[in-house]
C-alpha positions as CSV (number, residue, x, y, z in Angstrom):
1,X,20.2,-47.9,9.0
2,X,19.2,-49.6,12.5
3,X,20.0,-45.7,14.0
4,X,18.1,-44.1,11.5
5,X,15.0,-46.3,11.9
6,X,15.1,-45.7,15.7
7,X,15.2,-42.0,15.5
8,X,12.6,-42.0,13.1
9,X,10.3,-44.2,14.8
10,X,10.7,-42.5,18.0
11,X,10.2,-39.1,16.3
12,X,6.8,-40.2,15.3
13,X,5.6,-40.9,18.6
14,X,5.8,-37.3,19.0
15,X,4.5,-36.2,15.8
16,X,2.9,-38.4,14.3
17,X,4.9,-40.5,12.0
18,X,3.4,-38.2,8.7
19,X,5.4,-35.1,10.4
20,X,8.8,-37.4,9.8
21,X,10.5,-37.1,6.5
22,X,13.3,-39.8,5.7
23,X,12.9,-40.1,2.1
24,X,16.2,-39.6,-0.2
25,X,14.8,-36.6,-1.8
26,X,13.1,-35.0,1.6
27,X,17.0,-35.4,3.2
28,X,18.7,-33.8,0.4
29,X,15.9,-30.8,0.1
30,X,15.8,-30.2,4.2
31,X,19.4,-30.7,4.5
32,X,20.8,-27.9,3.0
33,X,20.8,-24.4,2.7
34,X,21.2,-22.1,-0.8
35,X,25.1,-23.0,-0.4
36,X,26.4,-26.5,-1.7
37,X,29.7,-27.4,-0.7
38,X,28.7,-29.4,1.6
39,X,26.5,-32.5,0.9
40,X,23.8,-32.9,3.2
41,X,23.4,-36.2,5.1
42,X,20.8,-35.3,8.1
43,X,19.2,-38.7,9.7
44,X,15.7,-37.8,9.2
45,X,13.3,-34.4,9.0
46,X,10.8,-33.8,11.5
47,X,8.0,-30.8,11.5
48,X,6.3,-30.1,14.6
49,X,3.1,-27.9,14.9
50,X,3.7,-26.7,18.5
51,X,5.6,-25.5,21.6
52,X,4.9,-28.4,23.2
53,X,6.4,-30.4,20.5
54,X,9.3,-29.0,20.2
55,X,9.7,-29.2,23.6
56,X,9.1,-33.0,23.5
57,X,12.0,-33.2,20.8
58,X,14.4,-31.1,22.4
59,X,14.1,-33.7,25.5
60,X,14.2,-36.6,23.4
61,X,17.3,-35.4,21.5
62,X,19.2,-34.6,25.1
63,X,18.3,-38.7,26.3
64,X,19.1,-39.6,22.9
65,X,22.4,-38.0,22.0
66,X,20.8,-36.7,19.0
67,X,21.9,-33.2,17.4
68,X,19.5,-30.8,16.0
69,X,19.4,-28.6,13.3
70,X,17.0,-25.6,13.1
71,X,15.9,-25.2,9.8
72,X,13.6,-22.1,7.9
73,X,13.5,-21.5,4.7
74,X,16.9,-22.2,4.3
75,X,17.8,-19.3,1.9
76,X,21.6,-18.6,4.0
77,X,24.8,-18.7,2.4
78,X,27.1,-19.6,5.0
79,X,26.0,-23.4,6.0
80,X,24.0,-22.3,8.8
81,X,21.5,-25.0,8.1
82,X,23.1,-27.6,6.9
83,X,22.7,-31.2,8.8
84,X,26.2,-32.8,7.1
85,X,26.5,-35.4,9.7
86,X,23.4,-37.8,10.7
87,X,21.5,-34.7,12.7
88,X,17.6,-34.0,12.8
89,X,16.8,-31.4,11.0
90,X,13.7,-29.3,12.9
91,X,11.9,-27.6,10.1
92,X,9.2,-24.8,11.5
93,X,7.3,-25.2,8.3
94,X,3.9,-26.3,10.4
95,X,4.5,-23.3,12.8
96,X,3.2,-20.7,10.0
97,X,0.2,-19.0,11.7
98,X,-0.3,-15.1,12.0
99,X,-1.4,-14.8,15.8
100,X,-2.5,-12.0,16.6
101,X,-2.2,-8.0,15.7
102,X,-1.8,-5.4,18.5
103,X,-3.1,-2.2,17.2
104,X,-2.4,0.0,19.7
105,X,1.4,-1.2,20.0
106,X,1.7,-2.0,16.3
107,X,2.7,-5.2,17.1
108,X,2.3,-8.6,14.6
109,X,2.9,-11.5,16.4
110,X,3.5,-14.9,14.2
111,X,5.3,-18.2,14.6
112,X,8.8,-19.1,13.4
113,X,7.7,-20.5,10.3
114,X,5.8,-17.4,8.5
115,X,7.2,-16.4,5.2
116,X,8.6,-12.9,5.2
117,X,6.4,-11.9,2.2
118,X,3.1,-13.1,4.3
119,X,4.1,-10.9,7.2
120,X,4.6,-7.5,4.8
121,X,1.1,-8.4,3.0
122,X,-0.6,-8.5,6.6
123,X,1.4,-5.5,6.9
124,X,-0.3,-3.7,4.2
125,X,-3.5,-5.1,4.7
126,X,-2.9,-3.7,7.8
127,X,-2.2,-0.1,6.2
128,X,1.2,-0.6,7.9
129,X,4.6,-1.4,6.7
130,X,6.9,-4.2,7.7
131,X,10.6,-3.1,6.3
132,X,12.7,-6.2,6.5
133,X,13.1,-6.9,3.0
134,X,15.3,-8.7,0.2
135,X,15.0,-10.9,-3.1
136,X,14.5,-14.5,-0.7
137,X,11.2,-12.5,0.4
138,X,9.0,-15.4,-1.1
139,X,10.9,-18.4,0.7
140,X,12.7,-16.9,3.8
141,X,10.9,-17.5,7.3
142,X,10.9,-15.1,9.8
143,X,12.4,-17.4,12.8
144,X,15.5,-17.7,9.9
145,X,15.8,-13.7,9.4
146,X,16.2,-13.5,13.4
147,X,18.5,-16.6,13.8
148,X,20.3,-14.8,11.5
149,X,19.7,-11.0,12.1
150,X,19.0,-10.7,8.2
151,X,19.3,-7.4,6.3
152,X,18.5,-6.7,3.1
153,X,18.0,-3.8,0.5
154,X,16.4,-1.3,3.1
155,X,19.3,-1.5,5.4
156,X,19.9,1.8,4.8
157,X,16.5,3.1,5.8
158,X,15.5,0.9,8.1
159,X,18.3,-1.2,9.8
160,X,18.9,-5.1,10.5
161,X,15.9,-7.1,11.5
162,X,17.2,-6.9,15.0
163,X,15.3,-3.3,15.0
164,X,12.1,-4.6,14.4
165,X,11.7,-8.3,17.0
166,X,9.7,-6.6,20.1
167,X,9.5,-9.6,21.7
168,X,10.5,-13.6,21.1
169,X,9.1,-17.1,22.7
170,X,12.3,-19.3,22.4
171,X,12.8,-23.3,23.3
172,X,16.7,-23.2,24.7
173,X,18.9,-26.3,24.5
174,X,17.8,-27.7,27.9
175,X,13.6,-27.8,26.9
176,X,13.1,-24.3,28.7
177,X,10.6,-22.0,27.2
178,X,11.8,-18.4,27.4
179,X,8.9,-15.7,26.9
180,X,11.5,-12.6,25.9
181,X,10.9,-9.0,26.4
182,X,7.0,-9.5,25.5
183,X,6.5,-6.8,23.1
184,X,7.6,-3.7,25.7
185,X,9.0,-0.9,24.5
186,X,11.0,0.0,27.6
187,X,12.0,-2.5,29.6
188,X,15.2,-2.0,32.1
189,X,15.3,-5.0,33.9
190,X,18.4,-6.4,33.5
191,X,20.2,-8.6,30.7
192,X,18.2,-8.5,26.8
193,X,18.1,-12.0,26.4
194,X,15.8,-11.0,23.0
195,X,19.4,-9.8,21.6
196,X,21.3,-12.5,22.2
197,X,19.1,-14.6,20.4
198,X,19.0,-12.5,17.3
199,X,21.8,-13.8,15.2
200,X,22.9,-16.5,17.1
201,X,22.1,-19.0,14.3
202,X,19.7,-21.7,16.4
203,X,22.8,-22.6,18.5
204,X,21.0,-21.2,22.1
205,X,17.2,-22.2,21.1
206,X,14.8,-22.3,18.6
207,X,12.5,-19.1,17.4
208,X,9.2,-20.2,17.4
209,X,7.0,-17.0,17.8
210,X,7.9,-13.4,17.3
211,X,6.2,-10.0,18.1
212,X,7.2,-8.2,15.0
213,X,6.9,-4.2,15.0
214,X,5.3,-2.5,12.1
215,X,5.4,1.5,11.3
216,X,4.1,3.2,8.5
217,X,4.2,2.6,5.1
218,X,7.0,4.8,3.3
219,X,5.6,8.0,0.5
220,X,5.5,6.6,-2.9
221,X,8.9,5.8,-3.9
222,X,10.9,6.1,-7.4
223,X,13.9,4.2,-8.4
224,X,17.2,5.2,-10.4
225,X,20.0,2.9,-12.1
226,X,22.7,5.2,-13.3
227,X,25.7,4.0,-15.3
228,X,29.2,4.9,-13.1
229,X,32.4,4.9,-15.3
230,X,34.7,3.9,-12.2
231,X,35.1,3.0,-8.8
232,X,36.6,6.6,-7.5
233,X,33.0,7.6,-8.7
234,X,30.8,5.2,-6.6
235,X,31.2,6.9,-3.3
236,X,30.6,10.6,-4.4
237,X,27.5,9.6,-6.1
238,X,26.1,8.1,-2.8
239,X,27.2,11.6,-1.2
240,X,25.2,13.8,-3.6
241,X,22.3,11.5,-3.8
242,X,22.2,11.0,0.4
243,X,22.4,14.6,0.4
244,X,19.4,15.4,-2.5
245,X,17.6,12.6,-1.5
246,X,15.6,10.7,1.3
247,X,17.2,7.2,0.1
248,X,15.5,4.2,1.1
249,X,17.8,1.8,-0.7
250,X,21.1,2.5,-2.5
251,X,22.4,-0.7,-3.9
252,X,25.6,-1.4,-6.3
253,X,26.8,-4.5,-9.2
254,X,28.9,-4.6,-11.7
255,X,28.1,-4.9,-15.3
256,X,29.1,-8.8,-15.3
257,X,26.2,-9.1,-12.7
258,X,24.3,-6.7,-15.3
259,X,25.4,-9.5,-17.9
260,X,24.4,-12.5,-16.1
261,X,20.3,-10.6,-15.3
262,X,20.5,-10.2,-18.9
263,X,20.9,-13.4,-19.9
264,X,18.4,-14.3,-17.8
265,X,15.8,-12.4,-19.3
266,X,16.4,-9.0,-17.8
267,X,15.7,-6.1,-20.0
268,X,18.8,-3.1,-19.9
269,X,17.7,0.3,-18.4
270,X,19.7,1.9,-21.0
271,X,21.7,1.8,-24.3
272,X,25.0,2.9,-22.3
273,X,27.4,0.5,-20.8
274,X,29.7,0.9,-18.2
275,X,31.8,-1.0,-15.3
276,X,29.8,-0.3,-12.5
277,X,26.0,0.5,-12.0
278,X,24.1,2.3,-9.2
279,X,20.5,1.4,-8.4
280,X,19.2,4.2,-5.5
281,X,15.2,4.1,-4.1
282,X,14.0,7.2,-2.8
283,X,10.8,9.4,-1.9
284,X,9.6,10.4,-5.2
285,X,10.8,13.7,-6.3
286,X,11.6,13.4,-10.1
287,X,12.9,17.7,-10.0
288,X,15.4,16.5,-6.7
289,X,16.4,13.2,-8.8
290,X,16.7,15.3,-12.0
291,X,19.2,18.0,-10.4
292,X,20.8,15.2,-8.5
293,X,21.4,13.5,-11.8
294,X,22.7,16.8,-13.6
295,X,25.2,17.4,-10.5
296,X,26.6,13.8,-11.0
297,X,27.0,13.7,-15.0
298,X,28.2,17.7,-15.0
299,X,31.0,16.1,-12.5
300,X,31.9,13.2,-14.7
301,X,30.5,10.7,-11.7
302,X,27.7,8.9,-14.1
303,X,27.5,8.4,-18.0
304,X,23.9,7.8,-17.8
305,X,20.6,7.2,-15.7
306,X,16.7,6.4,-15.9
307,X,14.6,6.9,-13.1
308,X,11.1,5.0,-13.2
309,X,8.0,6.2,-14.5
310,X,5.7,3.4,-13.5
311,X,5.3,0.7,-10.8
312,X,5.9,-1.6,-13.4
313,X,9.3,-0.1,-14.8
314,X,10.5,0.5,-10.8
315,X,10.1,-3.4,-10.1
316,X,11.8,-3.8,-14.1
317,X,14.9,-1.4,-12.7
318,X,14.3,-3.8,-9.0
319,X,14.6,-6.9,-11.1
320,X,18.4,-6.1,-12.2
321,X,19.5,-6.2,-8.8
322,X,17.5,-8.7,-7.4
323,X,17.5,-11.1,-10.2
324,X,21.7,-11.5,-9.7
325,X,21.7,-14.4,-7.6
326,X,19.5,-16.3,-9.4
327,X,21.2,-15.6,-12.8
328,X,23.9,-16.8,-11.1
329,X,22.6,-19.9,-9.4
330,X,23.6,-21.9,-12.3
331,X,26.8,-21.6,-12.0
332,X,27.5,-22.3,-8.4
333,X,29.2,-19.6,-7.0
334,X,31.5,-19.7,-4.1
335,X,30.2,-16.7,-2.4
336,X,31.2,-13.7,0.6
337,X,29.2,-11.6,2.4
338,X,31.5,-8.6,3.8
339,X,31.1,-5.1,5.3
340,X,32.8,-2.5,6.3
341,X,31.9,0.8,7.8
342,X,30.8,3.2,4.7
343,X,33.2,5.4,5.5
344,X,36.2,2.9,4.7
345,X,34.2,2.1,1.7
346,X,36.6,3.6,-1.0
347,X,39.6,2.4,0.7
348,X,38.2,-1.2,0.8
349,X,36.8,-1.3,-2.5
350,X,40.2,-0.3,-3.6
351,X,42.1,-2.9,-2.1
352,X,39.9,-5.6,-2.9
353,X,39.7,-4.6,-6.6
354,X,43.4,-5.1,-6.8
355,X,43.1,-8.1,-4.5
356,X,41.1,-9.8,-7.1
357,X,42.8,-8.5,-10.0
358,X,46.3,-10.5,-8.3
359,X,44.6,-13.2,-6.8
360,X,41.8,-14.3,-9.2
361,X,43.1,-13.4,-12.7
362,X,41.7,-16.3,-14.6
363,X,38.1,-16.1,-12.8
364,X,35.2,-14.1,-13.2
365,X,34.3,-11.9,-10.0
366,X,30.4,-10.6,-9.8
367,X,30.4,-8.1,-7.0
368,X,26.9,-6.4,-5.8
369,X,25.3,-5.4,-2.4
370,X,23.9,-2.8,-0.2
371,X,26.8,0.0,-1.1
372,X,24.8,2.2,1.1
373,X,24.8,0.1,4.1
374,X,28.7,-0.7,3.5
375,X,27.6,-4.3,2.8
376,X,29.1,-6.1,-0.2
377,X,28.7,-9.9,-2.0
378,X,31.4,-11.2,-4.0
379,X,30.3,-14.3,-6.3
380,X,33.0,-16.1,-8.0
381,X,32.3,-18.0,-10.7
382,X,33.9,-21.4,-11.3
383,X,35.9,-21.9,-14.5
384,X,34.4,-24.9,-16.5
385,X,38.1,-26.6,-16.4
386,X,39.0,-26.4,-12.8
387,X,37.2,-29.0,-10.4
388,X,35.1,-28.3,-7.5
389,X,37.8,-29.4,-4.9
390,X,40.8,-27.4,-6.9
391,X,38.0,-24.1,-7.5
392,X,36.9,-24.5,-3.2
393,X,40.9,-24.9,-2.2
394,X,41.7,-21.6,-4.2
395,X,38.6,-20.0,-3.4
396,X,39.3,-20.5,0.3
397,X,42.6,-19.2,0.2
398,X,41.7,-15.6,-1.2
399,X,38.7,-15.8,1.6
400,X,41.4,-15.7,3.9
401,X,43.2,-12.7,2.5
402,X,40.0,-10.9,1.7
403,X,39.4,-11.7,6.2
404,X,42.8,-10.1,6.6
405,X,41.7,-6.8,4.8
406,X,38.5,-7.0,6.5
407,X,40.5,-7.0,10.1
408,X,42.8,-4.4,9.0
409,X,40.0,-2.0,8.3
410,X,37.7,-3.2,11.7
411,X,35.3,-5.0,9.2
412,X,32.8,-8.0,9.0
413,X,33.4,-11.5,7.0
414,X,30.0,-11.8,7.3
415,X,27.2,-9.2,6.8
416,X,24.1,-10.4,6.6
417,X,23.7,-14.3,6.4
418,X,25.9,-15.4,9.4
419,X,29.2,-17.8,9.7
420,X,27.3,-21.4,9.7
421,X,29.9,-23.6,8.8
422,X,31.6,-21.6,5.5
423,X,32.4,-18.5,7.2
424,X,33.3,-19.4,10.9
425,X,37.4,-20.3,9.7
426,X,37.7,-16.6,9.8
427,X,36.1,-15.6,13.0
428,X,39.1,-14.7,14.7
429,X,39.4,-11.5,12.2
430,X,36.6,-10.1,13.9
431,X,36.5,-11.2,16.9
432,X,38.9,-11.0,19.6
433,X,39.8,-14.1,21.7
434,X,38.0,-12.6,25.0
435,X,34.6,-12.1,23.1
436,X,35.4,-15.7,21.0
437,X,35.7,-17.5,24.4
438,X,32.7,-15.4,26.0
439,X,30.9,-16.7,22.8
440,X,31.5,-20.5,23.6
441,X,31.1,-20.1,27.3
442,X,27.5,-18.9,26.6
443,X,26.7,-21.6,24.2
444,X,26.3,-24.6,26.9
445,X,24.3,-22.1,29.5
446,X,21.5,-22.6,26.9
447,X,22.2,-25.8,25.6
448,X,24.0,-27.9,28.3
449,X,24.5,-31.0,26.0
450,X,25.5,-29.6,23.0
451,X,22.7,-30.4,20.6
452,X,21.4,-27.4,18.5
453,X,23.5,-27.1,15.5
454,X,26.7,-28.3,16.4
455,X,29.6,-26.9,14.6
456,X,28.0,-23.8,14.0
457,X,29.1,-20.3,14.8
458,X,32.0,-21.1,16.9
């Protein structure tokens, strides 16, 4: 207690003591991300409001010994934010300010702390269009979605996150402000610094601004659910869709996903049901959708469909997607976040089917995810008369396994929300040992002592 008061106390000095949380409930709520295996036990919360004070912190937590733990809007799945073990947690909540707008470049420059959803309504406002997108919209913070080179459900269309940072301001490890790339759009001097900071999950510096590129806003847009009777028939849909099409999302679930959104208050697109469902967003063209559709059901590939009418029934069709997690939330799923490349798709869907099927026959599996960006999220659902030990032990075993068909087919453990704490066991079946021991040489060029996010990452 002693410990905690000093850090505390000396935190204020820089912040002002209201800018330090050490209350229970402050703790527990800064402490963790959306996973919760791992109880949260940070030694206090502090919120500073500029460079300058972050700086000051970085400094005091290299004299002091202290680790740190950058915190957004902690929305990950891996345990990339969790402070488990007496850290300060650095939340960029005060650094939320839209800077500035460069016209001329298209460029949006905000601090760490601005909510995803803030920085596509300037967009709009703007008559431009920030891509970046997914169902955390409302709560993620953009230093977060770079930390962890976020995707989302216009992957396909628009890529990672990485494709849109034009320039970043970072604090390193050691105190050092880097000003990165500055918003250029050809630069050739030398080593992008910019990219190594994008997804390196706060263990070489803190984000704390961002020069954010916007383009133009996409043509009105309609969306499609259609009903899929198997998993041969996923893949050949995507084809004649990608084909008919100018997709800007193409997402997948299952209908026990489909079951949980209903329960939840989800309305069903149709009276059909069937094991797997396809959502796809695309440039409106109902005659190109229609002859698309007709192509897929004259081939046996779909057993129905509905394609949106209305804003209204597009964000209704949305909602079945989107709303999964939260459905799920209840529940407390132990969760992956895979990819492969789309072409080993239908190889990899079928050997994780029958992985499941042999490893997890008394659980309930919900699978959904970008299909078209050949990421997939595999929730699995904890039976009411295991415990949470016994249900964590098994569920970490089949992780393993599911890594091992990952390596075998050159894919990813984690997609889209990094390898934290959760997710970093199974490194090595993506990594080889050269780039794993160029990873954790880098690590102490930026931060010599060791004090942002320990643990993390590798």
């Amino acid at each position: 207690m002693a410990q905690r008061a000093r850090i505390v106390g000396e935190l204020g000095e820089i912040v002002g003591p209201e800018r330090v949380l050490d209350a229970p409930s402050d703790l527990e709520h800064y402490g963790r991300d959306w996973t919760r295996q791992l109880a949260p036990d940070p030694s206090a919360v502090v919120l500073p409001a500029t460079v300058d004070e972050l700086q000051s912190i970085v400094r005091w937590a290299r004299r002091s010994g202290v680790a740190l733990v950058p915190s957004g809007g902690r929305t990950g799945l891996s345990g990339g934010a969790v402070a488990a073990n007496g850290e300060v947690v650095v939340a960029m909540d005060r650094m939320n300010r839209i800077l500035d707008f460069d016209a001329a470049g298209r460029l949006l420059r905000v601090q760490a702390g601005v909510v995803t959803e803030a920085v596509q309504k300037r967009a709009a406002e703007l008559g431009l269009y920030y891509p970046v997108d997914f169902a955390s919209r409302g709560s993620s913070q953009i230093g977060g979605n770079i930390a962890t080179n976020a995707g989302g459900i216009k992957v396909l269309r628009y890529g990672m996150t990485r494709r849109w940072v034009a320039g970043l301001t970072v604090v390193t490890g050691a105190g050092e402000v880097l000003e990165l790339n500055r918003g250029l759009v050809k630069n050739a001097t030398g080593y992008d610094l910019r990219q190594l900071f994008i997804g390196s999950e706060g263990t070489l510096g803190f984000v704390v601004e961002a020069e954010l590129e916007l383009t133009d806003p996409p043509p009105e847009q309609q969306v499609m659910v259609l009903a899929v009777p198997g998993i041969d028939q996923l893949m050949p849909v995507f084809e004649r869709l990608r084909r008919g099409l100018r997709l800007s999302a193409f997402e997948f679930f299952t209908d026990l996903a489909l079951e949980q959104v209903l329960a939840h208050g989800g309305q069903a697109p149709f009276e059909s049901r069937a094991p797997f469902y396809l959502l796809a967003e695309f440039d409106a063209d109902e005659g190109a959708a229609l002859a698309c559709f007709e192509a897929c059901a004259d081939a046996g590939e779909v057993v129905d469909g509905v394609i949106s009418q209305s804003h209204a029934q597009a964000a209704a069709l949305w909602r079945l997607r989107e709303g999964i997690t939260e459905a799920l939330a209840p529940r407390t799923p132990y969760k992956n976040d895979v990819s492969v490349r789309v072409g080993c798709l239908p190889v990899f869907l079928s050997r994780m089917q029958a992985l499941f099927e042999r490893e997890y026959p008394d659980f309930e599996v919900v699978w959904f995810g970008h299909l078209g960006d050949g990421n997939l999220h595999i929730s699995i659902l904890r039976p009411a008369a295991l415990s949470a030990e016994a249900f964590l032990a098994e569920c970490g075993r089949v992780t393993g396994l599911l890594a091992d068909t990952l390596g075998a087919l050159g894919g990813s453990i984690s997609a889209e929300h990094g390898l934290g704490l959760l997710k970093k066991p199974w490194l090595d079946r993506v990594k080889s040992d050269a780039e794993i021991a160029l990873m954790r040489a880098l690590r102490p060029v930026f931060d010599p002592d060791g004090i942002l996010n320990p643990g993390k990452l590798v």
